[in-house]
ModelCIF file with pLDDT and N, C-alpha, C, O atoms, coordinates in Angstrom:
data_MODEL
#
_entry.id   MODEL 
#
_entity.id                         1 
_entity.type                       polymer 
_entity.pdbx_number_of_molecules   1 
#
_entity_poly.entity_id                      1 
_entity_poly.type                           'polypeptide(L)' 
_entity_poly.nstd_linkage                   no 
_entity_poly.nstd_monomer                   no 
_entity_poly.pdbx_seq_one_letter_code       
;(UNK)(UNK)(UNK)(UNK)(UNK)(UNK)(UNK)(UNK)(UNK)(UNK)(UNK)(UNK)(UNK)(UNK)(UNK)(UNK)
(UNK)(UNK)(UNK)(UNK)(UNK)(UNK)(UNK)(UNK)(UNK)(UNK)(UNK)(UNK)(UNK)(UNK)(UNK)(UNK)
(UNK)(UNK)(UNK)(UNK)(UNK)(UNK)(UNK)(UNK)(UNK)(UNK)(UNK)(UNK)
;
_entity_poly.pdbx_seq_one_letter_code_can   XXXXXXXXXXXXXXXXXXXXXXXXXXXXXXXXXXXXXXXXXXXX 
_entity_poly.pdbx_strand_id                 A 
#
loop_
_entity_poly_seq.entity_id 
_entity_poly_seq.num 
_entity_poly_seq.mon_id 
_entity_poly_seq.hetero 
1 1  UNK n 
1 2  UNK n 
1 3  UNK n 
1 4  UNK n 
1 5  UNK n 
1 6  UNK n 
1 7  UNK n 
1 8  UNK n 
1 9  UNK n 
1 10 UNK n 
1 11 UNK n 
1 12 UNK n 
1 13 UNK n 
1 14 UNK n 
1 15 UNK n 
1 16 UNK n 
1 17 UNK n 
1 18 UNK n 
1 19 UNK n 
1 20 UNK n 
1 21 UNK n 
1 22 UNK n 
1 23 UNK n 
1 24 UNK n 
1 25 UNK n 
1 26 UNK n 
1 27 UNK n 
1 28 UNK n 
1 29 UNK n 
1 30 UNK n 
1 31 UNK n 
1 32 UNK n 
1 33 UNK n 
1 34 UNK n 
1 35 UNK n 
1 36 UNK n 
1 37 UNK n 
1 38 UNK n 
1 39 UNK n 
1 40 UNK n 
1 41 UNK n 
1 42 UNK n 
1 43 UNK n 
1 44 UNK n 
#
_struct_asym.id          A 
_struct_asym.entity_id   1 
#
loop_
_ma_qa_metric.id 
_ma_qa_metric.mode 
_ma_qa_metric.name 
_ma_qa_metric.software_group_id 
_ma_qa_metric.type 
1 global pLDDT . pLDDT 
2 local  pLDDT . pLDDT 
#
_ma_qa_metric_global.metric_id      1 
_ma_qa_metric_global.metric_value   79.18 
_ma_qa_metric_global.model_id       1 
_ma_qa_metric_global.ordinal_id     1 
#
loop_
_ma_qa_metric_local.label_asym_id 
_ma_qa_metric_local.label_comp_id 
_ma_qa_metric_local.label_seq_id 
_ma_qa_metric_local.metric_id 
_ma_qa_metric_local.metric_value 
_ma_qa_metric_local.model_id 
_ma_qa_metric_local.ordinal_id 
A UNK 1  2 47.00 1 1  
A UNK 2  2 55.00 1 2  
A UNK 3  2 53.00 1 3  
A UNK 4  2 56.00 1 4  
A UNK 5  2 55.00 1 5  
A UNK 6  2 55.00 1 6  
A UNK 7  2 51.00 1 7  
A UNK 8  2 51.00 1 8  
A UNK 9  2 51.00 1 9  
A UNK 10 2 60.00 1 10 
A UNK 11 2 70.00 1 11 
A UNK 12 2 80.00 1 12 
A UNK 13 2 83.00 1 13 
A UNK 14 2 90.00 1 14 
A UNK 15 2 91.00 1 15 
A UNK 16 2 92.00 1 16 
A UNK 17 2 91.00 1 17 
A UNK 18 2 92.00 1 18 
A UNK 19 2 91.00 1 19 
A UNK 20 2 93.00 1 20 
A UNK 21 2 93.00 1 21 
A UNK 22 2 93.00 1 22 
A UNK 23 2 93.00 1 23 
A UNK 24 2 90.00 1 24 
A UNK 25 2 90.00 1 25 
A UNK 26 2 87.00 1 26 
A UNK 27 2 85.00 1 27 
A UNK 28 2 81.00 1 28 
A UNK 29 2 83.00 1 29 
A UNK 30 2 85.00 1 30 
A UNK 31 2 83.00 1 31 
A UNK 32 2 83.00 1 32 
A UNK 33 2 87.00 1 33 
A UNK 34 2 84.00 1 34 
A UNK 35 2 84.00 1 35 
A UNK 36 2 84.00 1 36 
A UNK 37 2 86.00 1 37 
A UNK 38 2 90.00 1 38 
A UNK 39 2 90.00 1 39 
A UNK 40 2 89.00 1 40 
A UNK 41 2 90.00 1 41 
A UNK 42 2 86.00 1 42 
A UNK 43 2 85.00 1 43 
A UNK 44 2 76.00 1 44 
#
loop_
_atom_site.group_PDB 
_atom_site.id 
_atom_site.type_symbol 
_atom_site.label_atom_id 
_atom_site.label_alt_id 
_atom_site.label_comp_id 
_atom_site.label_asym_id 
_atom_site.label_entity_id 
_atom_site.label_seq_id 
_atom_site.pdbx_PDB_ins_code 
_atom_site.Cartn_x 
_atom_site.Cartn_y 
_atom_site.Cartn_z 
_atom_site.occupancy 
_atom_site.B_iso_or_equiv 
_atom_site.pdbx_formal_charge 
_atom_site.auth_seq_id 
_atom_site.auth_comp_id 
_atom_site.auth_asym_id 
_atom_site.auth_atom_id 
_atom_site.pdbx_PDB_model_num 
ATOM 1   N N  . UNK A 1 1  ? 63.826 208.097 134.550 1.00 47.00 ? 1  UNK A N  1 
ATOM 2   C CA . UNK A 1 1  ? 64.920 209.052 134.450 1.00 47.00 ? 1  UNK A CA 1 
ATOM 3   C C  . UNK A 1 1  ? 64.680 210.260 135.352 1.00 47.00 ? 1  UNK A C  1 
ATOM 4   O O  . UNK A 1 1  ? 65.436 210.811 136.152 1.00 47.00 ? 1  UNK A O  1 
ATOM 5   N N  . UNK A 1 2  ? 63.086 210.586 134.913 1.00 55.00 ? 2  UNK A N  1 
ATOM 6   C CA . UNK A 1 2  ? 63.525 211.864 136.057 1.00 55.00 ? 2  UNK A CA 1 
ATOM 7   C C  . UNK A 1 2  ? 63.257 211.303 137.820 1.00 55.00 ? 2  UNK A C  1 
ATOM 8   O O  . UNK A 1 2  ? 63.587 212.127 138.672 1.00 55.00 ? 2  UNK A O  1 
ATOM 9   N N  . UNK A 1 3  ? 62.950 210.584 138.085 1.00 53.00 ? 3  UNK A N  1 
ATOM 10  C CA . UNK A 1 3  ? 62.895 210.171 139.440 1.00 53.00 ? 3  UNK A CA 1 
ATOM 11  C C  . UNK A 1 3  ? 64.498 210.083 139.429 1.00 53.00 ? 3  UNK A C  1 
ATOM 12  O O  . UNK A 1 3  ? 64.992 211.016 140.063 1.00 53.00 ? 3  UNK A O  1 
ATOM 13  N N  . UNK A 1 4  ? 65.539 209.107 138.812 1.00 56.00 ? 4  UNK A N  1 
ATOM 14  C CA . UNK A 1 4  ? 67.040 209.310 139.250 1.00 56.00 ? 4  UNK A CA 1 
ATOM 15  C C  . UNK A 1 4  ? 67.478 210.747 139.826 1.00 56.00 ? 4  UNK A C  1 
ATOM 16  O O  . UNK A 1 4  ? 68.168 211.068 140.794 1.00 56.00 ? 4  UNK A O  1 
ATOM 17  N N  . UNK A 1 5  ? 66.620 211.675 138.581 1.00 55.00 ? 5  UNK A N  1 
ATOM 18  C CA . UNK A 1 5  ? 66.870 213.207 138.790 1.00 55.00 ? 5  UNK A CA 1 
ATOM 19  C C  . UNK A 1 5  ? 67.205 213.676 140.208 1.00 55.00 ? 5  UNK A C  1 
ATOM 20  O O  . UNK A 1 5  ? 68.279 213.992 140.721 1.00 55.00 ? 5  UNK A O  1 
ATOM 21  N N  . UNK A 1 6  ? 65.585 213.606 140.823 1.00 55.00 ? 6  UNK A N  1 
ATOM 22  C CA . UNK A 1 6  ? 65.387 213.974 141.903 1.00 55.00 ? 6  UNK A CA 1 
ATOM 23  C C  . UNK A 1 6  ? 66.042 213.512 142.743 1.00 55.00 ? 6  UNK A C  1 
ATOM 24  O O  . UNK A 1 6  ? 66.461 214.348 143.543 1.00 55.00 ? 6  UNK A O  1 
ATOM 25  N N  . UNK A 1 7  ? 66.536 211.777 143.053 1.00 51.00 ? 7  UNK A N  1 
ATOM 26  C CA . UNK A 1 7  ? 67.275 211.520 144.016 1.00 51.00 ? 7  UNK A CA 1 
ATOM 27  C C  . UNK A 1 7  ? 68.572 211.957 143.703 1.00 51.00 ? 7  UNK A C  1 
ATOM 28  O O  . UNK A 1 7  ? 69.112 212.232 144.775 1.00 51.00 ? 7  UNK A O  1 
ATOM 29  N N  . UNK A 1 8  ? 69.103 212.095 143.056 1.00 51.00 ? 8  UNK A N  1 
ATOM 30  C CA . UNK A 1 8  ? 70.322 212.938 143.503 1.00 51.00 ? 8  UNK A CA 1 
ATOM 31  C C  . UNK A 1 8  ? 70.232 214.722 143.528 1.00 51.00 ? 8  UNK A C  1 
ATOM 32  O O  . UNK A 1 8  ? 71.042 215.648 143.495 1.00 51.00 ? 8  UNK A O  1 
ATOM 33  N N  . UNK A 1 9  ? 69.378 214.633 143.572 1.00 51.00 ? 9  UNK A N  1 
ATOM 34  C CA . UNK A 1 9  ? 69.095 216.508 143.681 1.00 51.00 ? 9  UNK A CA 1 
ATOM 35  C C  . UNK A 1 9  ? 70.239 217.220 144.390 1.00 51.00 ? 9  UNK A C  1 
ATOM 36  O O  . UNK A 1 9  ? 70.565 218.341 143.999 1.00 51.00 ? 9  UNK A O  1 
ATOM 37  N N  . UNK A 1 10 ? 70.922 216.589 145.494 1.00 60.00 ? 10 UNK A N  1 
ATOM 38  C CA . UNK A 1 10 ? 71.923 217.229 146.118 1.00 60.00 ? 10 UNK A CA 1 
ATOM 39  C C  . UNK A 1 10 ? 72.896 218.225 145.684 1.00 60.00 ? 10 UNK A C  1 
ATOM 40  O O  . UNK A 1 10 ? 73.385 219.270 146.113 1.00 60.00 ? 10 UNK A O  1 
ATOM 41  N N  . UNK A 1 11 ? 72.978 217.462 144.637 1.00 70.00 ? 11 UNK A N  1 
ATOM 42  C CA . UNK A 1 11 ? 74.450 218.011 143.590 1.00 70.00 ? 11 UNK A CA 1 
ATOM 43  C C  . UNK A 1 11 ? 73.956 219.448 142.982 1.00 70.00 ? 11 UNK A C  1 
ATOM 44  O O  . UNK A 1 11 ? 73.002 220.111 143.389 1.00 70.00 ? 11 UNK A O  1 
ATOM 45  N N  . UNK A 1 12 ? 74.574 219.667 142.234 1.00 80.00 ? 12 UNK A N  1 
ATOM 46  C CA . UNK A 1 12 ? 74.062 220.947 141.543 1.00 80.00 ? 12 UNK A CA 1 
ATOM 47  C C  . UNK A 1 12 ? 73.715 220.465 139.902 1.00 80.00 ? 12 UNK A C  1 
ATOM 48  O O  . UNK A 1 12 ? 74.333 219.626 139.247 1.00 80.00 ? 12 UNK A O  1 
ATOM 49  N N  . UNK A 1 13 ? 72.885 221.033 139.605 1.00 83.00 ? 13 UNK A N  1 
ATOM 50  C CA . UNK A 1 13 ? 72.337 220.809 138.281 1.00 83.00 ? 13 UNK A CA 1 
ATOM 51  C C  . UNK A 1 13 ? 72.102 221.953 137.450 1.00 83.00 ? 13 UNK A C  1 
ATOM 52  O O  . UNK A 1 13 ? 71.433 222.834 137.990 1.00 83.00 ? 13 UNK A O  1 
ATOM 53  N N  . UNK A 1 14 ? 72.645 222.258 135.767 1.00 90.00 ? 14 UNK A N  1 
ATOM 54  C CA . UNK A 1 14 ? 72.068 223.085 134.874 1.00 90.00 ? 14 UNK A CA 1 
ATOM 55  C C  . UNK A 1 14 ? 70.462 223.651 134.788 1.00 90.00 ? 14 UNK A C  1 
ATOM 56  O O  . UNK A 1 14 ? 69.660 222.794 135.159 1.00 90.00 ? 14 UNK A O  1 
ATOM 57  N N  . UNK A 1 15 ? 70.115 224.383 134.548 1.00 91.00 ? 15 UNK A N  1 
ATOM 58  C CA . UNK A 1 15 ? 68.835 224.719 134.430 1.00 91.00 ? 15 UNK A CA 1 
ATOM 59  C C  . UNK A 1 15 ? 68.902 225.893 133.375 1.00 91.00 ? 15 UNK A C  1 
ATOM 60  O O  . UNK A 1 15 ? 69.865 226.637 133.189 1.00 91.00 ? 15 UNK A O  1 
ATOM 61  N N  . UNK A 1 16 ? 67.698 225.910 132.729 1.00 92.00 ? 16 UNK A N  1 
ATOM 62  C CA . UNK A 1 16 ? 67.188 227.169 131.720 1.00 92.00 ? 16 UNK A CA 1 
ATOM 63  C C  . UNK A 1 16 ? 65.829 227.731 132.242 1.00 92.00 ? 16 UNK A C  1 
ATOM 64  O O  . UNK A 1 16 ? 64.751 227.160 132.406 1.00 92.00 ? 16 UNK A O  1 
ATOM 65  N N  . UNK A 1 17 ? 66.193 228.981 132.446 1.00 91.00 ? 17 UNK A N  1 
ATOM 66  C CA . UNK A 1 17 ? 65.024 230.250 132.690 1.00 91.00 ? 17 UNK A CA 1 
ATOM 67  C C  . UNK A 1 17 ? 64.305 230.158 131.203 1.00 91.00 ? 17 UNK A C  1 
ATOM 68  O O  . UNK A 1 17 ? 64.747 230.665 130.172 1.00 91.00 ? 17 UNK A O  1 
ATOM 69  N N  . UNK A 1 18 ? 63.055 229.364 131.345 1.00 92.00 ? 18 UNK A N  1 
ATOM 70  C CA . UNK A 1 18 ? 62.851 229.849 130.298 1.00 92.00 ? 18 UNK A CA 1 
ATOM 71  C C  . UNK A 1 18 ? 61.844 231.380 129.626 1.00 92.00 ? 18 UNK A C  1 
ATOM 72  O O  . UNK A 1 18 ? 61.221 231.546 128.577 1.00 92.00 ? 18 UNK A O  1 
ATOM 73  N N  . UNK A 1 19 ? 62.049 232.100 130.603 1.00 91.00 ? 19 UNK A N  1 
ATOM 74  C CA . UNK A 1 19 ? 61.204 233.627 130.378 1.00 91.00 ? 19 UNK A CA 1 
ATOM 75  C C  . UNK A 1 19 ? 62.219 234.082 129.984 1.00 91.00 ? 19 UNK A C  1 
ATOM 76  O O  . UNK A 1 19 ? 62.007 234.606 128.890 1.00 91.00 ? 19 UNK A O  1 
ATOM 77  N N  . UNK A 1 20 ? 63.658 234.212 130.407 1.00 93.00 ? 20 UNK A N  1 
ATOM 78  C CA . UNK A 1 20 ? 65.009 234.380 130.028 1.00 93.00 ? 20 UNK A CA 1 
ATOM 79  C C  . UNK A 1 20 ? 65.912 234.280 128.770 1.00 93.00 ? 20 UNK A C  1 
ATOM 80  O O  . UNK A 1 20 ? 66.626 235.024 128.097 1.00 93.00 ? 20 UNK A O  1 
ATOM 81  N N  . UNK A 1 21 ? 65.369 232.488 128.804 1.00 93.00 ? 21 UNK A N  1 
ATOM 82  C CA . UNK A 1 21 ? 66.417 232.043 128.396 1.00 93.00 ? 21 UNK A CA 1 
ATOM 83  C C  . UNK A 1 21 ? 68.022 232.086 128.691 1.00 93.00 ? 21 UNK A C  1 
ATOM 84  O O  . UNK A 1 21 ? 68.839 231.804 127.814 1.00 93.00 ? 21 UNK A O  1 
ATOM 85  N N  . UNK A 1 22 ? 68.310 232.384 129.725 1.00 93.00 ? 22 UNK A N  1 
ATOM 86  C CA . UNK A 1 22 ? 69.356 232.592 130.951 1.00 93.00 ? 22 UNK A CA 1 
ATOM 87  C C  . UNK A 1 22 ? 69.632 230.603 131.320 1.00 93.00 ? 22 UNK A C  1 
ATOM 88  O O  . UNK A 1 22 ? 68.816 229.707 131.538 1.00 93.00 ? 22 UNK A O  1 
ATOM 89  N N  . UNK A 1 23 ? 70.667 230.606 131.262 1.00 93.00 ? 23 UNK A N  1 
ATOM 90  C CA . UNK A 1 23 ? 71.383 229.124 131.648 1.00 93.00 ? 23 UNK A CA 1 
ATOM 91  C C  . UNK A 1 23 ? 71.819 229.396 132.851 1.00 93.00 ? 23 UNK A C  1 
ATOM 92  O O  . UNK A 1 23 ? 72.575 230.355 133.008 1.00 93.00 ? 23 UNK A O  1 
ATOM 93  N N  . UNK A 1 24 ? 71.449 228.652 133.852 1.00 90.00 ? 24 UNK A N  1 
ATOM 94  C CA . UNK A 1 24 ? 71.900 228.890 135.184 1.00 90.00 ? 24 UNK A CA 1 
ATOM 95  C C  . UNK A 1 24 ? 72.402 227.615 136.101 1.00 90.00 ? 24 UNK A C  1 
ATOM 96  O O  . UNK A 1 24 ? 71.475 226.808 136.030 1.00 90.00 ? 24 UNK A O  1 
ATOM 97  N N  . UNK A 1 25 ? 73.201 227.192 136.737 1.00 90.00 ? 25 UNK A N  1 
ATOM 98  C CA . UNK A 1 25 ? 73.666 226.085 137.650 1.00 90.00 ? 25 UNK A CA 1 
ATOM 99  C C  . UNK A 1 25 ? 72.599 226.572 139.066 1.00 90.00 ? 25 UNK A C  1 
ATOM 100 O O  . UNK A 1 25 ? 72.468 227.761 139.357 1.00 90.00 ? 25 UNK A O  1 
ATOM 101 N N  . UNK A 1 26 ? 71.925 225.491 139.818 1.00 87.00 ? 26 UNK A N  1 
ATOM 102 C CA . UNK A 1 26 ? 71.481 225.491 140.634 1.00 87.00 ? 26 UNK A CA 1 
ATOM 103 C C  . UNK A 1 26 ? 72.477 224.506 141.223 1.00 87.00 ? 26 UNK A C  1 
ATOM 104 O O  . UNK A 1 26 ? 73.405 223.894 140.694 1.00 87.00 ? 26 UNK A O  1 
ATOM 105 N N  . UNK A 1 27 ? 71.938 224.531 142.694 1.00 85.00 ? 27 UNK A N  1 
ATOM 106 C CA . UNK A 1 27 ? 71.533 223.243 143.512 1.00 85.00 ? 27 UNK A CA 1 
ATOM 107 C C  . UNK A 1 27 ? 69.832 223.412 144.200 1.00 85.00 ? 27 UNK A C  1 
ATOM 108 O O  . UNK A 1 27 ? 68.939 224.251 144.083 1.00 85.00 ? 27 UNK A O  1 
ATOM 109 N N  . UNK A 1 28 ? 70.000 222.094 144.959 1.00 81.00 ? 28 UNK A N  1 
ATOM 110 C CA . UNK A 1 28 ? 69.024 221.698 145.289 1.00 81.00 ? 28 UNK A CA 1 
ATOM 111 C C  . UNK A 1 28 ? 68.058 222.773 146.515 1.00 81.00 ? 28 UNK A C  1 
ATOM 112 O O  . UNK A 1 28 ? 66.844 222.890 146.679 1.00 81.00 ? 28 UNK A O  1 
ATOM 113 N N  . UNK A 1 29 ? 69.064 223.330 147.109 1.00 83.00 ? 29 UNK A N  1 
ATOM 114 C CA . UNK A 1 29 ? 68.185 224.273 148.027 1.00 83.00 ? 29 UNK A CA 1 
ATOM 115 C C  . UNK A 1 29 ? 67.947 225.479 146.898 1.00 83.00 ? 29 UNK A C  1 
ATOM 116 O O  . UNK A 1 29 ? 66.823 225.638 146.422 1.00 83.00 ? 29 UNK A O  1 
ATOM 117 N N  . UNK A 1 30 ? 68.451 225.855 146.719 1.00 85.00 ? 30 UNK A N  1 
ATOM 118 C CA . UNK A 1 30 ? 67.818 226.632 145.365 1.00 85.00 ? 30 UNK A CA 1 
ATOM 119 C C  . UNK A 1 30 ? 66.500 226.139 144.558 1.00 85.00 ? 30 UNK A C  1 
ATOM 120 O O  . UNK A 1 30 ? 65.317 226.422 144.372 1.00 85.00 ? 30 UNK A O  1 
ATOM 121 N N  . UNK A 1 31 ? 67.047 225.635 144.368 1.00 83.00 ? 31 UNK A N  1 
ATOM 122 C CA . UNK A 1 31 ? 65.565 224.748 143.365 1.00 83.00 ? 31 UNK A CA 1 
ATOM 123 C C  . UNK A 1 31 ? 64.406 224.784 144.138 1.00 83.00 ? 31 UNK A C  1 
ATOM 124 O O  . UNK A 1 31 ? 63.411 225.308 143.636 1.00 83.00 ? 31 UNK A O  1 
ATOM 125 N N  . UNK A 1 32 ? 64.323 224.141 145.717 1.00 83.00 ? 32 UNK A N  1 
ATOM 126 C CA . UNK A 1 32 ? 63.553 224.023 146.761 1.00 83.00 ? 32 UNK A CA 1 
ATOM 127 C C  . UNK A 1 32 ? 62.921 225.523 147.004 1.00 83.00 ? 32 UNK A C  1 
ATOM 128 O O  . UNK A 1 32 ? 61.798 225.771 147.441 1.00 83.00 ? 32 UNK A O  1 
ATOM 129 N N  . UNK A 1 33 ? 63.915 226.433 146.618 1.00 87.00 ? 33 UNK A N  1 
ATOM 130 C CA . UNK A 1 33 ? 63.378 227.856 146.858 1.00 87.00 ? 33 UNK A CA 1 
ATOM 131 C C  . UNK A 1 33 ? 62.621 228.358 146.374 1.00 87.00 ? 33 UNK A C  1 
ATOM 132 O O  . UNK A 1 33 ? 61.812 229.191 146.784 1.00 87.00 ? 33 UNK A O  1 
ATOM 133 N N  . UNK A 1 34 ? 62.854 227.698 144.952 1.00 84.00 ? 34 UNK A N  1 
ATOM 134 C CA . UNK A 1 34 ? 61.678 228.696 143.254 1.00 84.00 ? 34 UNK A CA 1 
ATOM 135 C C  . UNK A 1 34 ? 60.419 229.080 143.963 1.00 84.00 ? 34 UNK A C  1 
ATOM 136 O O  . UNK A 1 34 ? 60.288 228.656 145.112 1.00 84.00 ? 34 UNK A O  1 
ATOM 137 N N  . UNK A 1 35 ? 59.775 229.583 143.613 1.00 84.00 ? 35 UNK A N  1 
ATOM 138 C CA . UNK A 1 35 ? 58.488 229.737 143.880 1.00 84.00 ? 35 UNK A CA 1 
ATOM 139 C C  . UNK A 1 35 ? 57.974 229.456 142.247 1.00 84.00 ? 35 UNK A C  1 
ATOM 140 O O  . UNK A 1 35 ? 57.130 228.578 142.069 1.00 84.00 ? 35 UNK A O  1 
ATOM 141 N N  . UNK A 1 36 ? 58.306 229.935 141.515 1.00 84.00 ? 36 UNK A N  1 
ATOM 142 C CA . UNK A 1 36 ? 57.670 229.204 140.075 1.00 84.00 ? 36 UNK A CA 1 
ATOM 143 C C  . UNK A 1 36 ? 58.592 228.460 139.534 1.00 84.00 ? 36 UNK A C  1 
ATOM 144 O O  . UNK A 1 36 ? 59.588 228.977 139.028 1.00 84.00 ? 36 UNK A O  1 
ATOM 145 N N  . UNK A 1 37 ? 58.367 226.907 139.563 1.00 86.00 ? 37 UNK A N  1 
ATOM 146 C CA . UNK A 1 37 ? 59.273 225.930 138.893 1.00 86.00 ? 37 UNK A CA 1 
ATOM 147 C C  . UNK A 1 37 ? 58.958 225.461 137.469 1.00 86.00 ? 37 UNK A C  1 
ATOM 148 O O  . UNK A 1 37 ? 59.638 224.652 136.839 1.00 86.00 ? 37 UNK A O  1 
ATOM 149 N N  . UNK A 1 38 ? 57.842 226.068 137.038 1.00 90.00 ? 38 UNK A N  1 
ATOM 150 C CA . UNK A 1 38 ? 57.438 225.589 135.949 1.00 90.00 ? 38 UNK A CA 1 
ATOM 151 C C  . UNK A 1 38 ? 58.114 226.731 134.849 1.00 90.00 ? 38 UNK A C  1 
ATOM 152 O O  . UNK A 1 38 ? 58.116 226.604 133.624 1.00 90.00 ? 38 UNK A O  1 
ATOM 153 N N  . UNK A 1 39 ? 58.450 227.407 135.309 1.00 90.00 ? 39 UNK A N  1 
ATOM 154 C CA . UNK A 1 39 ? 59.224 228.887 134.242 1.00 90.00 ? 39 UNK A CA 1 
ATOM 155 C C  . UNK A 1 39 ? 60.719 228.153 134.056 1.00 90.00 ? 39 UNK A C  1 
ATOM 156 O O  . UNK A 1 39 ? 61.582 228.589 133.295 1.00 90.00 ? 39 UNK A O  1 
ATOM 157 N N  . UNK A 1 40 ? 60.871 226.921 134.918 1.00 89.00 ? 40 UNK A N  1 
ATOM 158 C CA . UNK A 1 40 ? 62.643 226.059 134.498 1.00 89.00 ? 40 UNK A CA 1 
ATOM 159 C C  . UNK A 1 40 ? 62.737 225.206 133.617 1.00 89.00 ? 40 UNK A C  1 
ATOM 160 O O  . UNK A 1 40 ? 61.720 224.585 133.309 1.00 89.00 ? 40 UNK A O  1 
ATOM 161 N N  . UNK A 1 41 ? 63.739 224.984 133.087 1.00 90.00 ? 41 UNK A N  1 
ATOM 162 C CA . UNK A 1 41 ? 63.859 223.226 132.940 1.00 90.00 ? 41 UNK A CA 1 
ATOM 163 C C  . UNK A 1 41 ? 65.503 222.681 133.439 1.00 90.00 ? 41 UNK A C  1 
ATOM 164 O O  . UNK A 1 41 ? 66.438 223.482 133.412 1.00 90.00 ? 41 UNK A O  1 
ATOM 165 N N  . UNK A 1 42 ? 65.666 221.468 133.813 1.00 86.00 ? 42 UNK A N  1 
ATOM 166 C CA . UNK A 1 42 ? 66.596 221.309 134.333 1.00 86.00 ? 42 UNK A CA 1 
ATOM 167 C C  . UNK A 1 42 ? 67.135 220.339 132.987 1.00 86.00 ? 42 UNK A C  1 
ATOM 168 O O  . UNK A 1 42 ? 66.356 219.458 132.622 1.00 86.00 ? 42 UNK A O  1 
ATOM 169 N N  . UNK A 1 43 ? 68.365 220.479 132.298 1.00 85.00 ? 43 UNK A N  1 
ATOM 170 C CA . UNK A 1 43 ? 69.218 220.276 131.346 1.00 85.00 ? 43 UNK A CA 1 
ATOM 171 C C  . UNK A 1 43 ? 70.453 219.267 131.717 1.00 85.00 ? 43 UNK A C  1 
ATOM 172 O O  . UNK A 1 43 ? 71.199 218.511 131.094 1.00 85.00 ? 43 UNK A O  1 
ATOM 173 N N  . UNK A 1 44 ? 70.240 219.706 133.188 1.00 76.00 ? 44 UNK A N  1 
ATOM 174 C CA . UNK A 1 44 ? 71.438 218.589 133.365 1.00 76.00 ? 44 UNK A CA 1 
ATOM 175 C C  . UNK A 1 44 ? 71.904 217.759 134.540 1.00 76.00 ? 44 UNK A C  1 
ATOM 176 O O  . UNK A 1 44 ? 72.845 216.977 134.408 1.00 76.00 ? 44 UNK A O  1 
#
């Protein structure tokens, strides 16, 4: 499942900040940008 994830990364996907807790829509150059990806989770 999460390998499907990644190949379609293109699109835009939900995510949760979780230091936040802030719900946020990415895409993929975004995501590519994080510098800490482990503070996300991607939801959708």
């Amino acid at each position: 499942m999460i390998k499907e994830l990644f190949s379609s990364i293109d699109e835009d996907f939900v995510v949760v900040d979780l230091t936040t807790k802030m719900i946020q829509s990415m895409n993929s150059r975004d995501w590519s940008r994080l510098r800490d990806k482990k503070n996300f989770m991607i939801i959708k």
